[in-house]
Structure formats: C-alpha cells, structure tokens
C-alpha positions in Angstrom: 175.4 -139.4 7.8 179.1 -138.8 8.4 179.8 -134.8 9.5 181.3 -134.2 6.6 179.0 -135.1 4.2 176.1 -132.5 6.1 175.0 -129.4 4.1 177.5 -126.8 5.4 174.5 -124.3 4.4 172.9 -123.8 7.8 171.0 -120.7 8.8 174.1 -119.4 10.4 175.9 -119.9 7.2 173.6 -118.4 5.1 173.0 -115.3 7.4 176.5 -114.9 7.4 177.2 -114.7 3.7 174.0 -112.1 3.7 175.2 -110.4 6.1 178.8 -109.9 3.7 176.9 -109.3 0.5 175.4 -106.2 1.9 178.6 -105.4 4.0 180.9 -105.6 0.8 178.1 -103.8 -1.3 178.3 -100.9 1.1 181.9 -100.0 0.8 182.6 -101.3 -3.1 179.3 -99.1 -4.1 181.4 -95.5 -3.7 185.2 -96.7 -5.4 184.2 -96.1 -9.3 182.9 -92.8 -8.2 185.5 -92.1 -5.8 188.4 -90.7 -8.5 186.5 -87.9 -10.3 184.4 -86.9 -7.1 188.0 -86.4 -5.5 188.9 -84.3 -8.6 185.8 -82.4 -7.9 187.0 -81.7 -4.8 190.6 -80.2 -6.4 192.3 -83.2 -5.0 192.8 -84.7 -8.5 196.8 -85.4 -7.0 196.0 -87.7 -4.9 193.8 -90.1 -6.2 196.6 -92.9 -5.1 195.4 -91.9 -1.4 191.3 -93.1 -1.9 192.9 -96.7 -1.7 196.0 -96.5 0.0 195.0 -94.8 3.0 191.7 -97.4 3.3 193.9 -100.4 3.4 196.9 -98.4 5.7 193.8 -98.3 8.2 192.4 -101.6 7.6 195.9 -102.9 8.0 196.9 -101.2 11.3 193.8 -102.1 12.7 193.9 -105.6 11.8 196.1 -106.9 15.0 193.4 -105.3 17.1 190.6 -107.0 15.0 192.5 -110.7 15.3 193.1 -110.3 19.1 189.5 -109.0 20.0 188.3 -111.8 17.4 189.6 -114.6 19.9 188.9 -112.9 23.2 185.8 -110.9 22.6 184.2 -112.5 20.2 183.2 -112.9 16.3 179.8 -111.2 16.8 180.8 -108.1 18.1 183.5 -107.9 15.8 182.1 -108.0 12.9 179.3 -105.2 13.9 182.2 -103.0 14.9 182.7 -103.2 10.8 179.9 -102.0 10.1 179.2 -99.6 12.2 182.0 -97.9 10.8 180.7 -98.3 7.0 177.4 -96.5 8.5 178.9 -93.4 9.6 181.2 -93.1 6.9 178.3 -93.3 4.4 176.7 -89.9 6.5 180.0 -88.2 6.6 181.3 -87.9 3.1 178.5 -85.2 2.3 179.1 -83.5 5.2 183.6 -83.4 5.1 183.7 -82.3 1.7 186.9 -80.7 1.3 190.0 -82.6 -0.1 191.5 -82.6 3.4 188.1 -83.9 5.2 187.7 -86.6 2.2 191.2 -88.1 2.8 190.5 -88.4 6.7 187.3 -90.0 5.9 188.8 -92.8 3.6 191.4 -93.4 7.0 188.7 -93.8 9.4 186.4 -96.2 6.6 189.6 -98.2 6.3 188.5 -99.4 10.1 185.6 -101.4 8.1 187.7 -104.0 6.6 189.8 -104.1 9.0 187.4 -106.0 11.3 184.2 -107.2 9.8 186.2 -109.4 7.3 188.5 -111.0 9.7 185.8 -112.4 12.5 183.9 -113.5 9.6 186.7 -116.0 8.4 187.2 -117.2 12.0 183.2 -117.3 12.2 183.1 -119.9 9.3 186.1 -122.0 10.9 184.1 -122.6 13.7 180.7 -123.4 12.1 182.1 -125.1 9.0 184.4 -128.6 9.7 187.9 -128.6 8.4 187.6 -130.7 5.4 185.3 -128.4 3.4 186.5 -125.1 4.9 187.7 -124.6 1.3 183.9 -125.3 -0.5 182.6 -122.9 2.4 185.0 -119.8 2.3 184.5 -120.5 -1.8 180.9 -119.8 -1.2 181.4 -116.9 1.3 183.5 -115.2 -1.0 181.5 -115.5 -3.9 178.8 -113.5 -1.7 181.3 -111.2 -0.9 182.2 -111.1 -4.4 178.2 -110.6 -5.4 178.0 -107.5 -3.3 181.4 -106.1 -4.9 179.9 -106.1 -8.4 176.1 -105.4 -7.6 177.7 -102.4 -5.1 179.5 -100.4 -7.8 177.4 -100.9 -10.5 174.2 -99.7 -9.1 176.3 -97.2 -7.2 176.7 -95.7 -10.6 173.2 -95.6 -11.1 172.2 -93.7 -8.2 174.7 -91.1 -8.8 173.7 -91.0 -12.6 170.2 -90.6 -11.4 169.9 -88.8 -7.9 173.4 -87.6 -7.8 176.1 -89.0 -5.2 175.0 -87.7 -1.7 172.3 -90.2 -2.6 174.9 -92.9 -3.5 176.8 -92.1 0.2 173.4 -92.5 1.8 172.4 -95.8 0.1 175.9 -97.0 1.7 175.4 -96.1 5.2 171.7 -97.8 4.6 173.2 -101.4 3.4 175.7 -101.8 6.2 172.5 -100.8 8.8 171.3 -103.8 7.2 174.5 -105.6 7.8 174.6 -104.7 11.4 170.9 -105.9 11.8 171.7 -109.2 10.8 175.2 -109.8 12.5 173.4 -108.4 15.6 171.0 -111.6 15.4 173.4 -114.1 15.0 174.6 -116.7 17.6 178.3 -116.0 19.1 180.7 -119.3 18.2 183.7 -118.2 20.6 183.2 -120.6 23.1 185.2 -118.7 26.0 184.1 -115.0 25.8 185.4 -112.2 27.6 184.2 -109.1 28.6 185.8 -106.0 26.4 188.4 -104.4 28.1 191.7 -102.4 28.0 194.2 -105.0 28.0 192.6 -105.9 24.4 193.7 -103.2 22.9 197.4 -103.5 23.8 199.0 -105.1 20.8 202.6 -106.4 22.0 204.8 -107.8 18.6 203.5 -111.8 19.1 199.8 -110.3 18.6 200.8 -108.4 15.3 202.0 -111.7 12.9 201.1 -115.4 13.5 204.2 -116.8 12.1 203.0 -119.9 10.9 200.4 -118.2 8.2 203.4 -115.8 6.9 203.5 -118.1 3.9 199.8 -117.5 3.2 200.5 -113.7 3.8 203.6 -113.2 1.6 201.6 -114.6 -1.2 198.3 -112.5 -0.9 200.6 -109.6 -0.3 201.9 -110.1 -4.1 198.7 -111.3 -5.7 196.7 -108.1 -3.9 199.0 -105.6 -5.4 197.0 -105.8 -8.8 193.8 -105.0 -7.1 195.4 -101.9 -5.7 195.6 -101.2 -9.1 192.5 -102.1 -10.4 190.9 -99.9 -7.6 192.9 -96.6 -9.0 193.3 -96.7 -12.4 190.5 -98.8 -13.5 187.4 -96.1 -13.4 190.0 -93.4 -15.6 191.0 -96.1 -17.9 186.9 -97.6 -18.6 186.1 -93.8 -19.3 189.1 -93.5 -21.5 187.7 -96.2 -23.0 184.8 -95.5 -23.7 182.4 -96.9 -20.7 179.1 -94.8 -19.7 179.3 -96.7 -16.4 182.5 -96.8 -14.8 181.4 -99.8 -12.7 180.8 -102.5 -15.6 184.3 -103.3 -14.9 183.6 -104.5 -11.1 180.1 -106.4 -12.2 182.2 -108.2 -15.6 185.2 -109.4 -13.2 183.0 -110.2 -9.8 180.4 -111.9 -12.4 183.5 -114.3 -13.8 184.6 -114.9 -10.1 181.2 -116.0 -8.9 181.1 -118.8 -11.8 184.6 -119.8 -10.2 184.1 -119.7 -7.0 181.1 -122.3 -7.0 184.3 -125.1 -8.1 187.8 -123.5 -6.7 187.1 -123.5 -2.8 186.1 -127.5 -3.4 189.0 -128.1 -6.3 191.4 -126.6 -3.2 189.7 -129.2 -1.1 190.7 -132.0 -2.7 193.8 -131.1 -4.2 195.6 -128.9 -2.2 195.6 -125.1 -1.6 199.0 -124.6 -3.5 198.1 -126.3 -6.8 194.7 -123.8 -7.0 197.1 -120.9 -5.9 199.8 -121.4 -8.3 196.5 -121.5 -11.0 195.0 -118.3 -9.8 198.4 -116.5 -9.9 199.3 -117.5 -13.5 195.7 -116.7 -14.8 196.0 -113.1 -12.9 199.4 -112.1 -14.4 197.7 -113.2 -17.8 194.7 -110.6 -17.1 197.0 -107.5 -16.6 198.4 -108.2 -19.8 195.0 -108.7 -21.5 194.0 -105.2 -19.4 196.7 -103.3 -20.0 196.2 -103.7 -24.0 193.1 -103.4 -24.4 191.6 -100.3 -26.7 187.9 -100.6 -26.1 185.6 -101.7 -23.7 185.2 -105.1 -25.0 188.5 -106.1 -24.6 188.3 -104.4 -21.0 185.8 -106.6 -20.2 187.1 -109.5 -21.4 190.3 -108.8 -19.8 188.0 -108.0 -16.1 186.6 -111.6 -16.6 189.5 -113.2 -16.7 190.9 -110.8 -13.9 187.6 -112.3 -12.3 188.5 -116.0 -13.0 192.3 -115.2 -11.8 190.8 -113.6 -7.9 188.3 -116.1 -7.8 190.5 -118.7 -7.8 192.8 -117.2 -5.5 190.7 -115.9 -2.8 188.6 -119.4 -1.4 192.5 -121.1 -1.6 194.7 -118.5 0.2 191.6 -118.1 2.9 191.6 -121.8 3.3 195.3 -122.2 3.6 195.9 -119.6 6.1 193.3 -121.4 8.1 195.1 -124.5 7.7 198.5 -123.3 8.7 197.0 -121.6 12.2 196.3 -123.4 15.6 192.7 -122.8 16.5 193.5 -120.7 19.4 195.1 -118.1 17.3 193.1 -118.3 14.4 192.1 -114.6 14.5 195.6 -113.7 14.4 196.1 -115.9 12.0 193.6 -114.5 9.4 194.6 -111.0 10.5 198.1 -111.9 9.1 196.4 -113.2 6.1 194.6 -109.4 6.1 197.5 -107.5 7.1 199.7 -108.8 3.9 196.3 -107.9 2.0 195.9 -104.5 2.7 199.7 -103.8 2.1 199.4 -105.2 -1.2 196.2 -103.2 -2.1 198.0 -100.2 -0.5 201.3 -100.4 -2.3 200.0 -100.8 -5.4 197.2 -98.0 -5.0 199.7 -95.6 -4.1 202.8 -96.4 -6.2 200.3 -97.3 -9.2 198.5 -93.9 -8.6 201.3 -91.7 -7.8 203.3 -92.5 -11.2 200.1 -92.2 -13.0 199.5 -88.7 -11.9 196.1 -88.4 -14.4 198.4 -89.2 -17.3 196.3 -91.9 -18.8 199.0 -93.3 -21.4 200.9 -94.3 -18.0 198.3 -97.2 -17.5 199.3 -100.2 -19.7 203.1 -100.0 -18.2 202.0 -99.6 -14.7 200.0 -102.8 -15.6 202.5 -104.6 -17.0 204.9 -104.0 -14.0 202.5 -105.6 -11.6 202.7 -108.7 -13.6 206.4 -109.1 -12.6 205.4 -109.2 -9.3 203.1 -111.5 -9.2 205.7 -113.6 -11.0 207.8 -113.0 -7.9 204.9 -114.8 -6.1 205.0 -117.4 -8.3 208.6 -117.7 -7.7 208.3 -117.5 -4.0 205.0 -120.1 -3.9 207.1 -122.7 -5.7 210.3 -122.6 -3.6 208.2 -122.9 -0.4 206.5 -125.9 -2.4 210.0 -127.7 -3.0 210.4 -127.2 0.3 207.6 -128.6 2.5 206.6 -131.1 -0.4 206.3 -133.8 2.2 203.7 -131.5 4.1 200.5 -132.9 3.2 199.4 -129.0 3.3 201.3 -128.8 -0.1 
C-alpha cells in the first residue's frame, strides 16, 4: 500500500488531537464569562483588553515558540503551553483586582503562543505532504470540539458552582493536556539541549518570508474572531441567551461538520480556491450576525460563522506549511501565528474600545469587519493572478 494511501490516524495522531481538545477546552472554557466577571471586578472599560492582551502575548512569544520548536523540540514545546494554562487557571481567584486580572490574561497569552505552533510542526512530521490538508482538517476540528464543549460547560459550572470552580476546572484539563503531551514520542530528529542562545530572537527568527502570504491573509480573516471574542457574550445576553456560550458550541458545531471535507477539498484542489470560499462565507456571517434580533438568528448567523472558520483554518494551516522549507517550518507556522494573534488582537481591542458597553454599537462594528476581510479577498486574488503558474495556487 502506497504511503499515501495509509490511515494518517496513528496513535500519535490521535494522542495529539486529545491532547488539543482538552488544551483548547481549557483556555476557551473562561472567554463567555470573562466580560461581566471583568465588570465585576469595576474593570467594565476595558473589556477590549481580555483579548487583546492574550493574543499581544501569544504573538510576542511566538518567534521564541518557532525557534525552540526546531531546535528543542515539539514535545517540550507544547507542554510549555500548558503548563501555562495550569497556573493561570489557579491564579485568577487568587489576582482578583482589575489590575491583577489584566496581568493574568498577559501571562495566559504564553499558552497559545506555544502549544499551538509545535503542534502544527508535530503533524508535518508525522503526517506525509499530500494529506497534510485532511490531517490539520481533522486536528482542528478537535481543536475546534474543545472550543465549543470548553465554553459551554464553562457556563455550566459557573451557573452551578460559581466561577472559582470554572478557573479550577481549567487548570484541571490542561493537567490533562500535559499528561498526555508528556507521553508522546519527540519527531525533531536533531534535538538540542535548551539553552540561552534559544531565546535570542535576531529579526530572520521573527518572520519566515516565504509564509508572509499565508500570514497577511489569516491576519484579515482573524480580525472577526477578535470580535466575536468581545462582543459576542454582551450581544447573546442582549439577545436574549441564558448561556452566553451557545454561541461558541452553534459555530464550533458547524465547523466540525466542515472540517471532516475542507482540509481534503484543499488537498486536491488547492489551498487558495478553499480560502477564497471560507473568506466570502465569513464576510456573509458578520452580516447575518450583525442583524440579527433574537437568538435564532444569532445562531444561525454562528453556524455559518462556523462553516466560514472551518473552512479557512485546515487551508491557511496547510498553505503556510506548504510555502516553508522543512528546516524552518516552526518559523514558518509562527508567522502563520504571529499574523493570527494581531488580527485577533486588533479587532478585540479596536472592536471593544469603540463599543465601550454601548450595545447599539455592535451591528456597525460588525459590519466594518466585513470590509476587511474583503480587503483579504482583494489581496488573496492579486497574489493568485500573480503566481498562477505556481502549482501552490
């Protein structure tokens, strides 16, 4: 049987993907509850900061994360990840002032800012290149399992036990993370021993040139999940939603039924053609979000936000991959990351500071974001025109 026709679901695989569900569960359990318990706090002001200062972490940490992912290791990594989400989860009940909660969400941004990029570079090395797409598909639509299943029953523990409880229940699925990662076989086949030197970042560490095409698009597709991270929980209660993370289990459930199709689709037909999809249905979404006036249309509005992120994510993963050499392929998803997190950032806090609790203010800072992403559009053609005899495109 030809290598490529091999189940790509080995136990490594499927540890991994486990080891992302509970990972992505852990951190995506607190957002829906993060807004009002910031308000609680008397920080109501700077709800744009619970996201913005995540991803500014994330993103500053993500050069360090790329070049210890090719010289350390993936293993280690990804443990460094979370080990972070663990401590956070004890520390929110114990910083509670508005000042103590802000530096908390700085230091949690470390998380994503490792775990997530050694896990892409993990599943280059274990998966071969032509079904990268079908794998990275199916790890994201793990990753995507614990971002609906993490919020919504986050919801429930607070409802029921209160939200030290929820914090807790955090810090206990990313010691289940760890416990997995930790049994998992290293795929860097020339380690090195941590040291210093590894944690100078000099500017050909920061950007892998050859994935800034893959970057300048997930920056502009990422904005609207800045957005949906702020304003969503304010706008479900304003309309009408007991548990402010249906919103997160409607869209993830729509991106899971996606997912199982768009990482092969991207495959066969090329990553462009799926991202140009996933784009258009996107900008569609905000608009179906941004008028909606109950929770029906809210949901039906998440999953096609859902459909838009699922097809996006498997494509832009698989095309960063492409455009990078393997020895830099940690800096290469990094960039990938990096463009992300600014996204997410950007749009948290510009989308959050204009909506200063004014909840009228949501449907227009929806509708901007959907001219960006037709910037994106705009920019993903152009490069199309102009590598169309790239067999990438």
């Amino acid at each position: 049987m030809s290598q490529n026709k091999k189940s790509i679901y080995t136990l490594q695989f499927i540890l991994l993907c486990l080891s992302s569900l509970l990972f992505s569960s852990s951190f995506n359990m607190i957002i829906p509850e993060l807004p009002s318990y910031l308000s609680g706090l008397g920080g109501a002001e700077y709800k744009g900061l619970i996201i913005s200062l995540f991803t500014l972490t994330a993103a500053i940490s993500r050069p360090f994360s790329g070049k210890l992912t090719d010289r350390w290791g993936r293993v280690p990594v990804m443990a460094v990840g979370s080990v972070v989400c663990l401590i956070c989860g004890f520390l929110y009940p114990v910083l509670s002032s508005v000042s103590g909660f802000l530096l908390l969400r700085l230091v949690h941004g470390f998380s994503t800012g490792f775990k997530p990029t050694a896990t892409s570079a993990y599943v280059a090395d274990i998966i071969p290149q032509e079904r990268w797409g079908e794998a990275l598909g199916m790890h994201g639509l793990c990753f995507s399992i614990g971002g609906a299943l993490g919020p919504a029953v986050g919801s429930l523990i607070v409802n029921a036990f209160g939200i030290d409880a929820m914090f807790y229940s955090s810090s206990f699925l990313a010691f289940l993370s760890i416990v997995i990662v930790m049994n998992m076989k290293e795929t860097l086949a020339t380690k090195e021993k941590l040291h210093k030197s590894m944690f100078y970042i000099s500017r050909t560490d920061i950007i892998d040139i050859g994935a800034l095409p893959a970057g300048i698009i997930t920056f502009f597709s990422y904005t609207a999940f800045g957005l949906i991270l702020t304003l969503i929980p304010d706008w479900s209660e304003h309309l009408g939603a007991e548990n402010k993370g249906i919103f997160f289990t409607s869209f993830t459930a729509a991106s899971v039924l996606v997912r199982f199709v768009a990482g092969k689709v991207s495959d066969r037909y090329g990553r462009t053609s799926v991202i140009l999809v996933g784009l258009v249905v996107t900008a569609f979404s905000l608009f179906v979000i941004s008028e909606s006036t109950n929770v029906t249309a809210l949901l039906i509005g998440a999953a096609i936000y859902g459909m838009g992120t699922g097809t996006l994510s498997p494509a832009i993963n698989a095309w960063t991959i492409d455009l990078s050499s393997p020895q830099h392929r940690g800096k290469a998803i990094a960039t990938m990351y990096i463009s992300m997190e600014l996204g997410i950032g950007l749009g948290a806090l510009i989308g959050g500071s204009y909506y200063s609790d004014i909840i009228e203010r949501i449907p227009l800072i929806m509708k901007i974001d959907i001219f960006i992403l037709c910037v994106g559009i705009l920019y993903l053609l152009y490069w199309k025109r102009l590598n169309k005899k790239l067999k990438l495109v």
